[in-house]
Every structure is written in C-alpha cells, then in structure tokens.
Backbone as JSON, one array per atom type, in Angstrom:
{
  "sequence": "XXXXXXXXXXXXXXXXXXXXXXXXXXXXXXXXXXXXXXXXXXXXXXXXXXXXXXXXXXXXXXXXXXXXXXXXXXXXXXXXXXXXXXXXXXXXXXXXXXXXXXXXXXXXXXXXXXXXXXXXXXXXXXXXXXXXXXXXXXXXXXXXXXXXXXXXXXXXXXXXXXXX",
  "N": [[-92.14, 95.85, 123.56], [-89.37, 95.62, 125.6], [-87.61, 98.26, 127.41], [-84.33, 99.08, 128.29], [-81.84, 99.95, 130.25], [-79.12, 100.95, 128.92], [-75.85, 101.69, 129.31], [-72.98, 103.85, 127.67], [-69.43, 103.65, 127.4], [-66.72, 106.07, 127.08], [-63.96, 105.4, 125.89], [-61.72, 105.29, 127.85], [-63.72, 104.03, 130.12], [-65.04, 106.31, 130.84], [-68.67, 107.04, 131.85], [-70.53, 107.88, 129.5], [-72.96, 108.3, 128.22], [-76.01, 107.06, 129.04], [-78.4, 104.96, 128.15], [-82.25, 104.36, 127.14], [-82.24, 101.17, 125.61], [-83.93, 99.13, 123.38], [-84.41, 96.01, 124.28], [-82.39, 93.2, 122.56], [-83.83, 90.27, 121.65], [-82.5, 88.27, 120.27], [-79.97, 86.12, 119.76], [-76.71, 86.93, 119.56], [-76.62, 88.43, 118.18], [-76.09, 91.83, 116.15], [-77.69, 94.91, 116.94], [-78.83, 98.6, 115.57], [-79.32, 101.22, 117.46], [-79.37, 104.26, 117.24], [-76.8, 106.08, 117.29], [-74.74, 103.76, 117.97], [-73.8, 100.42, 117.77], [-75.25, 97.74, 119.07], [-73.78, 94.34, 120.57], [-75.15, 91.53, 121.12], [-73.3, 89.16, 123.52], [-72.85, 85.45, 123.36], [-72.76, 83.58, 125.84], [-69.79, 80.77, 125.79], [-70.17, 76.98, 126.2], [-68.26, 76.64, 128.48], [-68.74, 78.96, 130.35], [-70.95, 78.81, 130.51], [-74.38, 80.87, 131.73], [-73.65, 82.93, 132.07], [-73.95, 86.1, 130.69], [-73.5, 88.64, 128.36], [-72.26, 91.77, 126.58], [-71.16, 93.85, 123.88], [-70.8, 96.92, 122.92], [-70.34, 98.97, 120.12], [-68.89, 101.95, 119.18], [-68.87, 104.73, 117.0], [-65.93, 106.1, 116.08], [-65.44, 108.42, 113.77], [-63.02, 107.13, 111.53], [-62.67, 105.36, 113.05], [-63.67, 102.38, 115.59], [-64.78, 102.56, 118.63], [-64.82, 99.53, 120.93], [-66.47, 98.65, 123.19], [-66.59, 96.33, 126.17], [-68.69, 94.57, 127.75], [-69.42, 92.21, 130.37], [-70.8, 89.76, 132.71], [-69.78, 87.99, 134.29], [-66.67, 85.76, 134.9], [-65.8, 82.06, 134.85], [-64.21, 81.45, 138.0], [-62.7, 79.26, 138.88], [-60.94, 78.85, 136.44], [-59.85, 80.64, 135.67], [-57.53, 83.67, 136.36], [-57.45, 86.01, 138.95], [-56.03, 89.21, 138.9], [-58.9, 89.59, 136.54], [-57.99, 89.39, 133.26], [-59.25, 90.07, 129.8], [-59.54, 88.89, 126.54], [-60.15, 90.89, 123.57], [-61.15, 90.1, 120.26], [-61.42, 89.97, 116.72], [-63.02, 88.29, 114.5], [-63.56, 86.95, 111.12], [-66.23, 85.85, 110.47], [-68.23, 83.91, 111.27], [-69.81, 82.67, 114.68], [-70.44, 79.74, 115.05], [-68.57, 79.33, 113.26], [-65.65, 79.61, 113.21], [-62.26, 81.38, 111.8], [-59.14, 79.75, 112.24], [-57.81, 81.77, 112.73], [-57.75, 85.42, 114.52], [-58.87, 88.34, 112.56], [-58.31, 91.01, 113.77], [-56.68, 91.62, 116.95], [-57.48, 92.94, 119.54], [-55.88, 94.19, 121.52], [-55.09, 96.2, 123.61], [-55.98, 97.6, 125.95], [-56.33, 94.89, 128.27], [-57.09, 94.34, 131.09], [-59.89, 93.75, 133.22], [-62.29, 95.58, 134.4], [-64.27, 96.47, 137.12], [-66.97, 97.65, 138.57], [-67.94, 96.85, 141.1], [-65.6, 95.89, 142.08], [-63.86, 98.44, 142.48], [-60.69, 99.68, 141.6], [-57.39, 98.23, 141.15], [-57.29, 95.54, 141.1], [-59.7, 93.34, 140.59], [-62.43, 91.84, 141.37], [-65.06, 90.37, 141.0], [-67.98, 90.55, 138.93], [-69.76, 92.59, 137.33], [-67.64, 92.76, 134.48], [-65.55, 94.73, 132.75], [-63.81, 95.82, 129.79], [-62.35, 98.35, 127.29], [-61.29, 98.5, 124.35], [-60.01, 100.06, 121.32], [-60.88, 99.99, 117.56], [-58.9, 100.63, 114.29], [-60.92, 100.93, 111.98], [-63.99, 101.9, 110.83], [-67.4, 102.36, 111.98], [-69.03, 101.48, 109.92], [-67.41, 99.45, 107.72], [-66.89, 97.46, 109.65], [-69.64, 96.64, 110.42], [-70.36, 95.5, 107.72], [-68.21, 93.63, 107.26], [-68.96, 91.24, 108.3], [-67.85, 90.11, 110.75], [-66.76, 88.34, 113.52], [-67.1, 88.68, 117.34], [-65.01, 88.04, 119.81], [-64.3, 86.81, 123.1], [-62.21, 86.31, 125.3], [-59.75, 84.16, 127.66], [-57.06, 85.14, 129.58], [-53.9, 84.57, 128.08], [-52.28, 82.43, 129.88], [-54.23, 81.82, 131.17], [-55.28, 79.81, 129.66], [-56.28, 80.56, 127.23], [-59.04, 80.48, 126.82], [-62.43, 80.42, 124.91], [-64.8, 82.42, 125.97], [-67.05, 83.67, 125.09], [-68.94, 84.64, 122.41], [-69.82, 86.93, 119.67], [-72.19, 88.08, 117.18], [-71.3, 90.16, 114.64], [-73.0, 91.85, 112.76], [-74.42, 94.32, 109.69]],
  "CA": [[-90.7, 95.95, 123.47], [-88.64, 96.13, 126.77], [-86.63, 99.07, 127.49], [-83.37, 98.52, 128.8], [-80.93, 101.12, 130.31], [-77.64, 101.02, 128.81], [-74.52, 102.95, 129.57], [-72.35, 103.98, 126.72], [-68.53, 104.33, 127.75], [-65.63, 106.19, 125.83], [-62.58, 104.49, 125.39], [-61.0, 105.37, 129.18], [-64.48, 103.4, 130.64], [-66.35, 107.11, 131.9], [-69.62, 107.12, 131.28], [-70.76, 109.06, 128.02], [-74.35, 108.41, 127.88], [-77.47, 106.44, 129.76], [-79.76, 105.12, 127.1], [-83.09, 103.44, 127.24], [-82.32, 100.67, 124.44], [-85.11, 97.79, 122.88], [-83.5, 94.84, 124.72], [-82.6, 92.63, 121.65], [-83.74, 89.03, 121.87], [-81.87, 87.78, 119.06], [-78.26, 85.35, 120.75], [-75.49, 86.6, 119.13], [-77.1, 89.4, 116.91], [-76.14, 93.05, 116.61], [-78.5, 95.72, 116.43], [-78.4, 99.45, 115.85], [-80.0, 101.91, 118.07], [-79.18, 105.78, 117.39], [-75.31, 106.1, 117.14], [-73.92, 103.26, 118.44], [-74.09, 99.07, 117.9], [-75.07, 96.82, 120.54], [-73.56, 93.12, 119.65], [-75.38, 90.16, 122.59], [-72.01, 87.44, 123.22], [-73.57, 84.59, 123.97], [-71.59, 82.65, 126.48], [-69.41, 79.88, 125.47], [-70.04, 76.35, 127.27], [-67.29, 76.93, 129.61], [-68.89, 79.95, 131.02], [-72.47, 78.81, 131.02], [-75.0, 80.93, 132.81], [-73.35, 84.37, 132.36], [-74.53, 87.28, 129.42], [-72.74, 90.34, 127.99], [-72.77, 92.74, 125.24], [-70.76, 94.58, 123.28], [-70.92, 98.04, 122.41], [-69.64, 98.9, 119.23], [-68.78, 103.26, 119.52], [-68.17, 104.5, 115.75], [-65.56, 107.97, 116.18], [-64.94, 108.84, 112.37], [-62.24, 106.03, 110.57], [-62.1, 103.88, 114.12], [-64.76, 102.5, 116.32], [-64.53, 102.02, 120.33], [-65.04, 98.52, 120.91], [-66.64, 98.23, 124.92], [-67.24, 95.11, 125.97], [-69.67, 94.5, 129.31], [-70.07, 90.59, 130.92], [-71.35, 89.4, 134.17], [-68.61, 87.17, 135.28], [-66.07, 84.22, 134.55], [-65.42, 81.26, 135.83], [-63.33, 81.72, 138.72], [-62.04, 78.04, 138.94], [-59.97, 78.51, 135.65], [-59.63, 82.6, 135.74], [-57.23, 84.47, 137.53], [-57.6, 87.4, 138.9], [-57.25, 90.4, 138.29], [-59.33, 89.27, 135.53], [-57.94, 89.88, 131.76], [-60.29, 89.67, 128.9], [-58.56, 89.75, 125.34], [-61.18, 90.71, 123.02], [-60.71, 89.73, 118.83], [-62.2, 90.48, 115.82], [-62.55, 86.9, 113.77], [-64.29, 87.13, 109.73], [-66.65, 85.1, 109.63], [-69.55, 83.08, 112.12], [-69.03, 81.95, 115.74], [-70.17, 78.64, 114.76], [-67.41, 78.67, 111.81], [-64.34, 80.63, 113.3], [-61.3, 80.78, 111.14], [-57.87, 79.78, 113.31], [-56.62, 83.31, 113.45], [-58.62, 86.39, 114.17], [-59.06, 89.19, 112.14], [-57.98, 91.65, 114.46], [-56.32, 91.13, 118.14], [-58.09, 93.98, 120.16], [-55.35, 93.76, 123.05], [-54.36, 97.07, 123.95], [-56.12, 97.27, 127.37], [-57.07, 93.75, 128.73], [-57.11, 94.45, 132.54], [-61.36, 94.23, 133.37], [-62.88, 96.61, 135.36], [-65.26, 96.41, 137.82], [-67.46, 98.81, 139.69], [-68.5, 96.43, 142.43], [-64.61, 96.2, 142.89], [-62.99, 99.04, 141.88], [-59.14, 99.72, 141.39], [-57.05, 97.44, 140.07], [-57.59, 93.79, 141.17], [-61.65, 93.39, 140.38], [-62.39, 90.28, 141.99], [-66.59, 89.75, 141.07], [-68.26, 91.19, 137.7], [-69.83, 92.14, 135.51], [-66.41, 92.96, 133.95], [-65.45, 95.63, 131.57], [-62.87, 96.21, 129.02], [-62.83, 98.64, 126.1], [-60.24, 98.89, 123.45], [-60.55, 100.66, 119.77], [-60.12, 99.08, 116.11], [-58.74, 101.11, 113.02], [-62.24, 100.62, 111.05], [-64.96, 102.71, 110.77], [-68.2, 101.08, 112.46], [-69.48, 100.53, 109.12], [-66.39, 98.59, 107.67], [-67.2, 96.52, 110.43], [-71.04, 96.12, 109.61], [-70.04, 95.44, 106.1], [-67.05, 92.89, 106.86], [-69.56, 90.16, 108.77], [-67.16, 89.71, 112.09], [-67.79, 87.86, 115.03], [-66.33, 89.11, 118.51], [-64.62, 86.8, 120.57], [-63.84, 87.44, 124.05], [-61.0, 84.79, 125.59], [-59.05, 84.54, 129.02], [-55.4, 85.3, 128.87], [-53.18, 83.19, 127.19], [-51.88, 82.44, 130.58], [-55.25, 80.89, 131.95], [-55.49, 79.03, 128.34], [-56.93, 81.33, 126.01], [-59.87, 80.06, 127.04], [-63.34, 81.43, 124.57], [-65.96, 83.04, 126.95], [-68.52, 84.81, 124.63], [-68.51, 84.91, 121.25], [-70.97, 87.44, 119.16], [-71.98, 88.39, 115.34], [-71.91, 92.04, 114.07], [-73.16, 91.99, 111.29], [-75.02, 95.18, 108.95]],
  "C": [[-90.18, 96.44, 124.82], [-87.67, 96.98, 126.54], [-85.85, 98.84, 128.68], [-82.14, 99.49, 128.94], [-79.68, 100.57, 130.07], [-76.78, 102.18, 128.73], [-73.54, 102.98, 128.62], [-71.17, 104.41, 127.59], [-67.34, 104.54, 126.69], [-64.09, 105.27, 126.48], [-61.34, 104.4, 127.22], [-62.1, 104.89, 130.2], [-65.33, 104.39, 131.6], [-67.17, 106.46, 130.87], [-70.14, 108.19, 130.5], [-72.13, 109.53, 127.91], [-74.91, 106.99, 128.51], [-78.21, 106.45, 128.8], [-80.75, 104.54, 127.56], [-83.0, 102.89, 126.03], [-83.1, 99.85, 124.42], [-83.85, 96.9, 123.65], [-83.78, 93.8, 123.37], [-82.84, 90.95, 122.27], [-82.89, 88.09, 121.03], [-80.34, 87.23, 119.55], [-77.59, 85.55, 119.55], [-75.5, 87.56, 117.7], [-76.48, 90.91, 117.13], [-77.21, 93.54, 116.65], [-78.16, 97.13, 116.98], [-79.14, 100.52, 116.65], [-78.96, 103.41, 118.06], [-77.81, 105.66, 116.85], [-74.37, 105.1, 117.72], [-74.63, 101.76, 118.1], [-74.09, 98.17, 118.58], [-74.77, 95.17, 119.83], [-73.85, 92.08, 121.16], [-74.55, 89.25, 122.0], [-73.03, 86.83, 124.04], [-72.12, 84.02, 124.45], [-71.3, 80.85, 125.7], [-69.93, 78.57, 126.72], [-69.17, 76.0, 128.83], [-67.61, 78.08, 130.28], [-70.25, 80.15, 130.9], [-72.88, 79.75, 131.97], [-74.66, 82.69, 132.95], [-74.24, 84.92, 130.73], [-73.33, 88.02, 129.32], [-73.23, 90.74, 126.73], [-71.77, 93.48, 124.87], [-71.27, 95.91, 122.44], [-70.01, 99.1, 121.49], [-69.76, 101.13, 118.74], [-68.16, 104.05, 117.89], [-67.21, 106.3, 116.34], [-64.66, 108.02, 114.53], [-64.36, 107.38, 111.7], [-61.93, 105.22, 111.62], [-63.26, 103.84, 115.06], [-64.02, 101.77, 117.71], [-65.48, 100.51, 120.42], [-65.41, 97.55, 122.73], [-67.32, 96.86, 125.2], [-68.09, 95.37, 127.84], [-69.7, 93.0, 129.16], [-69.8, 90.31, 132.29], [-70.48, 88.75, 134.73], [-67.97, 86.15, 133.96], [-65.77, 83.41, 135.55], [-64.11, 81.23, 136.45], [-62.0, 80.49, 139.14], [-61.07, 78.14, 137.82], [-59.91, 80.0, 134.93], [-59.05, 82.68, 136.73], [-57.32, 85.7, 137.97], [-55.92, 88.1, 139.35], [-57.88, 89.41, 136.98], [-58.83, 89.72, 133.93], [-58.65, 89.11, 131.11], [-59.4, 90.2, 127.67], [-59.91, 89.59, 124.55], [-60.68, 90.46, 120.85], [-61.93, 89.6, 118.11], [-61.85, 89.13, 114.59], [-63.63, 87.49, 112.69], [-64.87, 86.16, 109.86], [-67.85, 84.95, 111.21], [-69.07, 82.51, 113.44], [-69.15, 80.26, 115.49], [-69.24, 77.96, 113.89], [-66.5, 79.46, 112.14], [-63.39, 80.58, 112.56], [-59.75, 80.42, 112.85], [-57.95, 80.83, 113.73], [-57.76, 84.04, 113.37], [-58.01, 87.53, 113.29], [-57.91, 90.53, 112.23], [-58.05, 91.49, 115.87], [-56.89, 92.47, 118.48], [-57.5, 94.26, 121.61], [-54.71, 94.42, 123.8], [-54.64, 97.34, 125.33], [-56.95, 95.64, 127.63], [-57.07, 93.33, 130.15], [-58.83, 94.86, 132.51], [-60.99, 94.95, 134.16], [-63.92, 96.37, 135.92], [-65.89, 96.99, 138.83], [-67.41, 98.28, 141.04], [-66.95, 96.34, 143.27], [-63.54, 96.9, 142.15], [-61.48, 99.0, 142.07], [-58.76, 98.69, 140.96], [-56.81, 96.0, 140.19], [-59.35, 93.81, 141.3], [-61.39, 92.01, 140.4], [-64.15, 89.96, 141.33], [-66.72, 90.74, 139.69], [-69.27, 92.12, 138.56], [-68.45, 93.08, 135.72], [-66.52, 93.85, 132.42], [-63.73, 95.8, 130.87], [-63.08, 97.0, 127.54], [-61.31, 98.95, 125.39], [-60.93, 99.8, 122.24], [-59.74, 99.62, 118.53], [-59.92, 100.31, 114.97], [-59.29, 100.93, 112.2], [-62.91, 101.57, 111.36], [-66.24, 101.31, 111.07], [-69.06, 100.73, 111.46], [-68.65, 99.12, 107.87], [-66.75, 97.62, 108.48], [-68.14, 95.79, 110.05], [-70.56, 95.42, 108.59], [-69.22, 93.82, 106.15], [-67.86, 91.35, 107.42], [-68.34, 89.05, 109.58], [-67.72, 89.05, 112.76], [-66.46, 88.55, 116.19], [-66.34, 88.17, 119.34], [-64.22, 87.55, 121.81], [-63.2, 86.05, 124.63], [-60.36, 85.28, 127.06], [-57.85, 84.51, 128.6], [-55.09, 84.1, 128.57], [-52.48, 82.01, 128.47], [-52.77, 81.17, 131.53], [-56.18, 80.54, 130.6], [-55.83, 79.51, 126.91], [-58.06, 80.55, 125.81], [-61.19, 81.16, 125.98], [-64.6, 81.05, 125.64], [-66.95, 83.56, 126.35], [-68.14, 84.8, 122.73], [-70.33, 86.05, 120.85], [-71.03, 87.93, 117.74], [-72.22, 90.12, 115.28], [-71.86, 91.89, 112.83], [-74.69, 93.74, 110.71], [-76.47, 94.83, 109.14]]
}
C-alpha cells in the first residue's frame, strides 16, 4: 500500500494537518481515512491528463468541502481560474440536470505556485462548506462535479462518487 502525503485545509485554505494517506486506486471512489473523506475526480474528456481529489472535512451538522486539481485547460479557461464545485444525487455516469447542491460561495482557485489573486498554473484549490453532516453525505450517494464558470461554458472538469 503506497503512502501518500496529504494536506488537510480548513475552510480559509491554511493548512490543518499533513497526513500520510493509502493512495486509493479506485477512479472516482471515496474512501475514509481517520476523520476526514478523500473523494479521486476523475477528469472529464475535456481535461484529459490532469487528477484531483476532494477532501470531504466533517465539522458537526456541515462538512468542508476542499477540492485539490492539477490544472485546466487553458485554451477554454480564463484566468484567474474559477472552479464551481456541485453536489449532484446520483452517479457521474447518470447525472441528473440539476445538482443537488451549488457549492458556490468561494470559486476563485488558489494556487501556491502563483499566489495572490490571479493563479495562472495549478494544481488549483477551492474550498467551500455544505449544510450536511459528512455522513448525510455518505448516506445520500452524491457525485461531485467540478465545472468552469458559467462564463467559460460551464464546462465539467472532474467529476467524483462519495459514497458510504
């Protein structure tokens, strides 16, 4: 089993915690490690070639919802980069129209390699929170969508399953 350092961040994108987690092989699976749910988006065909992950943060009746991915395509992305992230019921291969829950309270990424507030290169971060508890979530068999603004099409970039 490969160990795999991940960085847990709270809801304003410090860093909380450095883990060593099992790197899951499983496209598009959650899994739980200690206090927190890691969910692998597999990239959509329009953004071949990249990864991410979602890190699903439970704090009592609402869970922090951080997302991490390596890049987008820059040809039909503008920067600064926004990422809207959404909470759809059901399978990425079977989405319904509408999601669930719009997750769109911050959607300005972040990016270490270029900090402040135009991040030109990834990996790209955004974390919002949802009014659920992170087993509500488990329980409800979501998928997480991650999309480019509505602006540069509402393009989907990643989709992933959290499921229990």
């Amino acid at each position: 089993m490969d160990l795999t350092p991940v960085e847990v961040r709270d809801i304003r994108g410090s860093v909380i915690s450095t883990l060593l987690a099992p790197a899951l092989a499983l496209p598009g699976c959650a899994g739980r490690t200690g206090d927190f749910v890691s969910v692998t988006l597999v990239a959509t065909p329009m953004n071949a070639g990249q990864i991410g992950r979602a890190f699903l943060v439970p704090r009592g009746a609402s869970t922090d919802v951080n997302v991490e991915i390596s890049g987008v395509p820059p040809l039909f992305t503008s920067r600064p980069v926004h990422l809207y992230t959404f909470l759809y019921q059901g399978r990425c291969d079977a989405l319904p129209s509408k999601p669930a829950h719009a997750l769109t309270e911050r959607v300005l990424a972040q990016s270490p390699r270029t900090p402040g507030a135009l991040p030109l290169r990834g990996p790209f971060t955004v974390a919002n929170t949802i009014p659920l508890s992170l087993d509500a979530l488990l329980d409800a068999n979501y998928a997480i969508v991650i999309r480019t603004s509505p602006a540069d099409g509402d393009v989907p970039l990643f989709c992933g399953a959290v499921a229990g």
